[in-house]
ZASELUM-119176 format. One record per residue (C-alpha): residue number from 1; residue in one letter; x, y, z. Coordinates in nm, 3 decimals, padded with zeros to 5 digits. Each point is the difference from the previous one (the first is absolute). Layout:
<rs>
> num,residuo,X,Y,Z
> NUM,A,X,Y,Z $
...
</rs>
This chain:
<rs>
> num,residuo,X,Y,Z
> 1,X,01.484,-00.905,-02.984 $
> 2,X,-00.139,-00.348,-00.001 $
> 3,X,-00.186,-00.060,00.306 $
> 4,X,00.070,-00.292,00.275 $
> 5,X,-00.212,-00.261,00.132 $
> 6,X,-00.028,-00.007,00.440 $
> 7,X,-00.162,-00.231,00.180 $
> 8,X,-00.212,00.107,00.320 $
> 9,X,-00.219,-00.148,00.231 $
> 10,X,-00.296,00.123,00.043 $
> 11,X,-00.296,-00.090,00.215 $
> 12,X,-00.292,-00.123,-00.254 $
> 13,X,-00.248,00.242,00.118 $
> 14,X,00.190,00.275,00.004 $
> 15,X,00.140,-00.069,-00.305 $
> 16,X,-00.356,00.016,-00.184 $
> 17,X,-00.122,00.302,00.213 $
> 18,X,00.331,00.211,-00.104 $
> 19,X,-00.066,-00.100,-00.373 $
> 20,X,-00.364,00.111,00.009 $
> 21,X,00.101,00.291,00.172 $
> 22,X,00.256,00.079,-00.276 $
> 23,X,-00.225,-00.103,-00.256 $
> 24,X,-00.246,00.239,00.069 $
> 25,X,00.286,00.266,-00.030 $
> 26,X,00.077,-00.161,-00.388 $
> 27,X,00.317,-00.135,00.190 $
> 28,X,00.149,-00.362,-00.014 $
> 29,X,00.097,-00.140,00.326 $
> 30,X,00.389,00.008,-00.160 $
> 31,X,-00.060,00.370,-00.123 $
> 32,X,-00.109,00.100,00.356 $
> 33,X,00.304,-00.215,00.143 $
> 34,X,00.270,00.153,-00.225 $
> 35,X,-00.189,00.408,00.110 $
> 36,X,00.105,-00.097,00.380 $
> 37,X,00.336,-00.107,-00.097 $
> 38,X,00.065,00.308,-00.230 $
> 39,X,-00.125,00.225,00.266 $
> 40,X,00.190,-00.192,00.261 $
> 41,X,00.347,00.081,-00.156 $
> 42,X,-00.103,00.340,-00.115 $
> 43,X,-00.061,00.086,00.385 $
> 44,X,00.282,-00.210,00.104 $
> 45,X,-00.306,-00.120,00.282 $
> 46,X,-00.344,-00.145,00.022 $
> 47,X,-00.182,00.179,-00.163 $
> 48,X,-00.307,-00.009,00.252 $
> 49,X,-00.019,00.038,00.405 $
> 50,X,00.105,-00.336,00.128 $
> 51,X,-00.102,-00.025,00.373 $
> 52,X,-00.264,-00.045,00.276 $
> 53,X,-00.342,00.022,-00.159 $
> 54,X,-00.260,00.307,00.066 $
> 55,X,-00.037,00.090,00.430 $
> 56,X,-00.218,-00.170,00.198 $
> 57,X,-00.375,00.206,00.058 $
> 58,X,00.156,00.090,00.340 $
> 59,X,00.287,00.169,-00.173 $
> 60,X,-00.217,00.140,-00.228 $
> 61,X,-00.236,00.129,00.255 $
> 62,X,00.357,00.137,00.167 $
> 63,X,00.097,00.216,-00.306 $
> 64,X,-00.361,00.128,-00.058 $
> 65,X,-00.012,00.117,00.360 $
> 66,X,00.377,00.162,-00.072 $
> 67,X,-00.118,00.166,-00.288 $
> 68,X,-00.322,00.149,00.197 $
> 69,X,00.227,00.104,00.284 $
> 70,X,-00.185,-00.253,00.274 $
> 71,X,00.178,-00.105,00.237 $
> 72,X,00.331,00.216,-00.044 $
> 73,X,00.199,00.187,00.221 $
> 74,X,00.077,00.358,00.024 $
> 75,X,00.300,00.110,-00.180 $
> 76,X,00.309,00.111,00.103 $
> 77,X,00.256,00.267,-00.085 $
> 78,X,00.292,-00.144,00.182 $
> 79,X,00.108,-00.309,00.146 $
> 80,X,00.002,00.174,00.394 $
> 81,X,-00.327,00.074,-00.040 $
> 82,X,-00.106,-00.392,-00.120 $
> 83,X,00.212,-00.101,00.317 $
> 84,X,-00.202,00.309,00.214 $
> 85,X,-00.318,-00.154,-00.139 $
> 86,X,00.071,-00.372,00.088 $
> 87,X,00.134,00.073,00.352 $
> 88,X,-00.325,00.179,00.029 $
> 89,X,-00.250,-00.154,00.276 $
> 90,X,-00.329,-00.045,-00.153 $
</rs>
């Protein structure tokens, strides 16, 4: 199939970053274009995680502290005794 010329805009530094980038892979900048959009239709979706960028340190420190079991509760086998447990005077 012959192939189709697109226009884009692109900013001008991001543009030559994204082509060294790709160079260094032995990828044109249109080779590397044309991968997303056959991956794109072959998952019918982005093909990457589009959305807020890495947590915060705080969240970070959050999940560590999760993970090490600081700062947790007790668990519970039932709801009554979650509700026994916050009704509880401390």
């Amino acid at each position: 199939m012959a192939a189709v010329s697109t226009n884009i805009k692109i900013d001008p530094v991001l543009k030559q970053e994204s082509q060294e980038l790709f160079e260094s892979f032995g990828l044109s900048l249109s080779a590397a274009i044309n991968m997303f959009l056959r991956q794109s239709v072959r998952e019918q979706a982005i093909p990457f995680r589009v959305g807020n960028p890495l947590p915060n340190i705080e969240t970070i420190r959050a999940i560590e502290e999760a993970r090490n079991g600081i700062g947790l509760s007790r668990g519970f086998t039932s709801v009554s005794e979650l509700m026994e447990d916050l009704d509880a005077d401390d």
